[in-house]
Wavefront OBJ file of the C-alpha trace (Angstrom):
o trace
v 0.000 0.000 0.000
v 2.485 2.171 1.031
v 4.308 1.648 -2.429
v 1.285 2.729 -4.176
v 0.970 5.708 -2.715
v 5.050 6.486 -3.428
v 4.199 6.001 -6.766
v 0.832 7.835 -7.613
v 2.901 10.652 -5.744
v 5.494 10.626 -8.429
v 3.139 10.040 -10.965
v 0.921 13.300 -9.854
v 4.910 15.262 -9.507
v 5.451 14.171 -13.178
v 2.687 15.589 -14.436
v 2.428 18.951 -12.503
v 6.156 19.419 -13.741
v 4.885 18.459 -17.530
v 2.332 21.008 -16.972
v 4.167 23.608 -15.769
v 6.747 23.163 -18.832
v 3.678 23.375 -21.524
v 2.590 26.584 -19.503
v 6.148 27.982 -19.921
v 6.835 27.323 -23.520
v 3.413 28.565 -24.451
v 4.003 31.373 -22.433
v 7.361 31.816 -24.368
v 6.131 31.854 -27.727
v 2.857 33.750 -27.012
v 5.442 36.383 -25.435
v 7.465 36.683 -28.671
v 4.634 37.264 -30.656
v 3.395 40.634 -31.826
v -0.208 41.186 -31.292
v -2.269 42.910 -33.804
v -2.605 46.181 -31.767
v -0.252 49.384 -32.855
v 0.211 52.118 -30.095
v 1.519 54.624 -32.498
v 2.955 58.350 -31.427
v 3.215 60.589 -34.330
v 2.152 63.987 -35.622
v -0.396 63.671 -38.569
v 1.602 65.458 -41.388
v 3.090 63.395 -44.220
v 2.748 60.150 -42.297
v -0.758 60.322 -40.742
v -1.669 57.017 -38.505
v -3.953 55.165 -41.307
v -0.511 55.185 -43.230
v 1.426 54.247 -40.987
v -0.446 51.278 -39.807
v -0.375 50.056 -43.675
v 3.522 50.224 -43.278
v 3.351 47.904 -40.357
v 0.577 45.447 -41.807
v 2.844 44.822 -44.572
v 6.361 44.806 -43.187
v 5.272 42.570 -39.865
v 3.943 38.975 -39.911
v 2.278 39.041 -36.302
v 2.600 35.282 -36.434
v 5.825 35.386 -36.854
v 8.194 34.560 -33.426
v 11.197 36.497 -35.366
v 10.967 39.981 -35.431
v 14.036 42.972 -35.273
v 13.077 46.019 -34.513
v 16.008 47.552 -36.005
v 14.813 46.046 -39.450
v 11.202 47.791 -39.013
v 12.970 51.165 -37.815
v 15.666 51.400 -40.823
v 12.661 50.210 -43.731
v 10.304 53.562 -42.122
v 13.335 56.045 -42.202
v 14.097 55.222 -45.962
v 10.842 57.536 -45.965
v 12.221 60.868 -47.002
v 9.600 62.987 -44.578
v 10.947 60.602 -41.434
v 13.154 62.371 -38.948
v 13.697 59.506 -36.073
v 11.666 56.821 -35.251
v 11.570 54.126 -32.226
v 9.950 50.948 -32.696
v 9.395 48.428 -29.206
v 6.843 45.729 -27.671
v 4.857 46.229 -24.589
v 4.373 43.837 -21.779
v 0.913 43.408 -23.265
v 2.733 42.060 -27.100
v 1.218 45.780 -28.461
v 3.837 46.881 -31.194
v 4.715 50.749 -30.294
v 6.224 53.170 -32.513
v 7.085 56.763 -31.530
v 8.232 58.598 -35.198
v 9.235 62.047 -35.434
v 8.639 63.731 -38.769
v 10.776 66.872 -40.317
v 8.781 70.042 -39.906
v 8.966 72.570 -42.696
v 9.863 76.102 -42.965
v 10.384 77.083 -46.350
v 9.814 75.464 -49.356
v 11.742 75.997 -52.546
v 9.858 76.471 -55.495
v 12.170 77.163 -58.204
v 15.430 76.499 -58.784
v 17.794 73.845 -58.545
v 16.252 72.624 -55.680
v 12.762 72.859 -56.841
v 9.734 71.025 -54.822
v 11.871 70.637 -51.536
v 11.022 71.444 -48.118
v 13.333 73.233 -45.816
v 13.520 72.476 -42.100
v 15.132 74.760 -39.299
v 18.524 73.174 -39.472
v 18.710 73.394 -43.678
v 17.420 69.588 -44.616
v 16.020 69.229 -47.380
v 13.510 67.077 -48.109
v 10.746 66.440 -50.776
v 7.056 67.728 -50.888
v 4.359 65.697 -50.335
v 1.045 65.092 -52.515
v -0.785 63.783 -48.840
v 0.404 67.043 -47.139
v 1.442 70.791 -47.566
v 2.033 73.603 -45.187
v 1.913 77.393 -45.471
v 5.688 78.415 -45.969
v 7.638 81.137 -47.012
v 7.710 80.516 -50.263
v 11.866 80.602 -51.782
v 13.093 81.367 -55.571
v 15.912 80.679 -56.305
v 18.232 81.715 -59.535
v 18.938 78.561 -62.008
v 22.765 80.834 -62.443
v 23.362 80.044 -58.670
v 26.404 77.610 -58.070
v 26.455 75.466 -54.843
v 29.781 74.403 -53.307
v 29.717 70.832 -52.732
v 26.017 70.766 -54.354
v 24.098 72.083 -51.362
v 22.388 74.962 -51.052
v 23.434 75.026 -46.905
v 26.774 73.967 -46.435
v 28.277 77.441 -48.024
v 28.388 80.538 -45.947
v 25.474 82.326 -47.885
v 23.226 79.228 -47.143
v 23.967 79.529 -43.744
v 23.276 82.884 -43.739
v 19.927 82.406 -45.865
v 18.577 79.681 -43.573
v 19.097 81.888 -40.716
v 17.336 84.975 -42.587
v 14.380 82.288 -42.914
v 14.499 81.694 -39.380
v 14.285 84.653 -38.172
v 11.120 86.051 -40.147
v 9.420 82.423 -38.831
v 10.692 83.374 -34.949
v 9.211 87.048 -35.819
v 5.184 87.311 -34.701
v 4.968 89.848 -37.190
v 7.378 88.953 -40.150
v 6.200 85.947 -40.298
v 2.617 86.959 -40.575
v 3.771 90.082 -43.679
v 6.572 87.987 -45.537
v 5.045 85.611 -48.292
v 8.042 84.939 -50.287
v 11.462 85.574 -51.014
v 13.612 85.499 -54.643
v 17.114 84.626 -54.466
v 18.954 86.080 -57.782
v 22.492 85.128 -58.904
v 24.570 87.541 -56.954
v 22.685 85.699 -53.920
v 20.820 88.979 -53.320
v 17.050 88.810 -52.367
v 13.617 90.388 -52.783
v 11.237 90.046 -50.187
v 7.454 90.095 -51.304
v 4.891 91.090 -48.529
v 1.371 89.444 -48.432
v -0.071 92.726 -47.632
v 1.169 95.419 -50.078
v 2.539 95.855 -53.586
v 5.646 96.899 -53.330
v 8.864 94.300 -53.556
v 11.471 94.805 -50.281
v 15.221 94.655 -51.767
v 16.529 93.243 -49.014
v 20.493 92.804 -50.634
v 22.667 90.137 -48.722
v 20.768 88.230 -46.227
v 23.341 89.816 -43.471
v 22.658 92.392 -40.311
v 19.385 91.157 -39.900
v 18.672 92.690 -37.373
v 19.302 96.269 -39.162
v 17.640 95.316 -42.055
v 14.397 94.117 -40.743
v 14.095 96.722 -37.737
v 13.874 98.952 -40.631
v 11.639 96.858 -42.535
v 9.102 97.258 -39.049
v 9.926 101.171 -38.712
v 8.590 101.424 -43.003
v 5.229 99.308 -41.704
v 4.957 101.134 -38.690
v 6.222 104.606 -39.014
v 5.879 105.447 -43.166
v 2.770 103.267 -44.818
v 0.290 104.889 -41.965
v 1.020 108.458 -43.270
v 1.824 107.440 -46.624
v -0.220 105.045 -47.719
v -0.435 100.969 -48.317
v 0.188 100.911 -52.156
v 2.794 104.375 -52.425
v 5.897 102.705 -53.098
v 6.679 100.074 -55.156
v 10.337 99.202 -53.933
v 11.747 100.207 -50.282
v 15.452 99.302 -50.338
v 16.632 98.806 -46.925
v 20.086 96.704 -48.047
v 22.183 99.633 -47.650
v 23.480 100.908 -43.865
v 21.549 103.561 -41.855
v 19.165 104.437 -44.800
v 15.741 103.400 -46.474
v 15.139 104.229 -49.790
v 11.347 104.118 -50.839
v 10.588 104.669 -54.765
v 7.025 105.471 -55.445
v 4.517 103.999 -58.089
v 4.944 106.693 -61.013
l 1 2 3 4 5 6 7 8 9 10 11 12 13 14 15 16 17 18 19 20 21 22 23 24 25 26 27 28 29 30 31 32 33 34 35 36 37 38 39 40 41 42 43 44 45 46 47 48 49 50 51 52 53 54 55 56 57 58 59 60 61 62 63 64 65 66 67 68 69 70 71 72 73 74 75 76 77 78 79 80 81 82 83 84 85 86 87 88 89 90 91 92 93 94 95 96 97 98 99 100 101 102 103 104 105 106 107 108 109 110 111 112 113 114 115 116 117 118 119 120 121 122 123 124 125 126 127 128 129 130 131 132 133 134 135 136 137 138 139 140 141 142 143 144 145 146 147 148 149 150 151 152 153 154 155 156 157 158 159 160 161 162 163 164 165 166 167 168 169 170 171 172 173 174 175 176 177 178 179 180 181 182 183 184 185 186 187 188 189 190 191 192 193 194 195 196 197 198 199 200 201 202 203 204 205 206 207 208 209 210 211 212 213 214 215 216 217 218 219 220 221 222 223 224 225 226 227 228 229 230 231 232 233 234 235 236 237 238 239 240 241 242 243 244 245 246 247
C-alpha cells in the first residue's frame, strides 16, 4: 500500500512538472509574438496614422516569433519625410512606434532645388502630394552655383537659412513675408502678403538692421503714406531706407 501511494505521488509530480513546462513554452512563444494592436505616437503630417499602420501590416507577420526592430525602424526612415523613429513591444505584445517627422519652414519652389522642403537646421527634403504647409515661399536663380552641391553647407546658405528663421521666430514677419527670390549675386527680394511693393533686401546679413527697418517702413511710413505708395523700399544699404514710389 504504502508503495502505491510512493508512486501515484510521483506520478501526480510528473505531471504537474509536464504542466508547468507546456505553460512555460506557451508562455514563451505567445510572449514573442506581436499582437495585432499598434500604439503609435506621431504627428499627422506626411505620415498620418492610417498610413502608418499600412507600413506595419505589410512589413510585420504578427505570427511570426522572429521579429528585429532595427529592421522595421531602418525600412520607415528610408521615408524621405521621417526624422527619427523608435519601434518596441509592450508587456501586453502591443507593437509601439514613436516617429518624429521633419517640420517645414520654407519650401523651394524654383530652382535647382525645386519642390523641396526646408527644415530649421537646412534639410532638405521632398514635398508631399498627402500634405502641404503654409511656408515662405523661396526662388531661387537657375545661375546660382552650390559648393559641394548644397544649397546650406556654403556661408550664404547659412546665412539664408538663418534669414528664414528669423522672419518664422518674428510674430509679425512671419505673418507680412510671403516669399522671397534669391537672384544670382545671392541677393534677395522680399514680397509682402499685404502690399505691392517688392522689399530689396540685398545680402541676407545684419538682420537685425535690415528688418528693424523693414518694421519702422510698416509702422512709421505706410500709416502716413499710404499701403500701395511705393513700389520698392530698399533697406540693403546701412543707416538708410530708400522708398521709390509707383509713377
Amino acid at each position: 500500500m504504502k508503495y502505491m501511494i510512493q508512486k501515484i505521488k510521483k506520478i501526480i509530480s510528473v505531471l504537474v512538472t509536464l504542466i508547468i513546462v507546456i505553460l512555460l513554452i506557451v508562455s514563451i512563444n505567445e510572449n514573442n509574438k506581436i499582437s495585432n494592436n499598434f500604439i503609435l505616437d506621431i504627428d499627422s503630417s506626411f505620415i498620418h496614422h492610417a498610413k502608418l499602420e499600412r507600413i506595419l501590416i505589410n512589413e510585420i507577420d504578427t505570427n511570426s516569433r522572429e521579429f528585429n526592430f532595427f529592421d522595421i525602424e531602418k525600412k520607415i526612415k528610408l521615408n524621405p519625410h521621417v526624422k527619427d523613429v523608435k519601434v518596441f513591444k509592450d508587456l501586453k505584445g502591443n507593437l509601439n512606434v514613436g516617429l518624429t517627422q521633419y517640420k517645414p519652414i520654407a519650401r523651394i519652389v524654383s530652382g535647382k532645388f525645386i519642390d523641396n522642403y526646408i527644415d530649421v537646421d537646412g534639410h532638405l527634403f521632398p514635398t508631399s502630394k498627402d500634405y502641404s504647409k503654409r511656408v515662405i515661399l523661396i526662388h531661387l536663380s537657375d545661375k546660382i552655383i552650390y559648393e559641394n552641391n548644397s544649397i546650406f553647407n556654403s556661408p550664404f546658405g547659412e546665412d539664408l537659412l538663418k534669414m528664414i528663421n528669423f522672419i518664422n521666430q518674428n510674430n509679425f514677419f512671419n505673418k507680412i513675408i510671403s516669399e522671397i527670390d534669391v537672384d544670382s549675386n545671392k541677393n534677395i527680394v522680399i514680397h509682402p502678403f499685404l502690399s505691392k511693393q517688392k522689399i530689396i533686401f540685398g545680402y541676407p546679413d545684419m538682420l537685425e538692421e535690415k528688418f528693424n527697418k523693414i518694421s519702422l517702413f510698416y509702422n512709421k511710413i505706410i500709416p502716413s503714406k499710404g499701403w500701395n505708395t511705393y513700389k520698392t523700399v530698399n533697406v540693403k544699404f546701412k543707416d538708410q531706407i530708400i522708398c521709390d514710389k509707383f509713377s
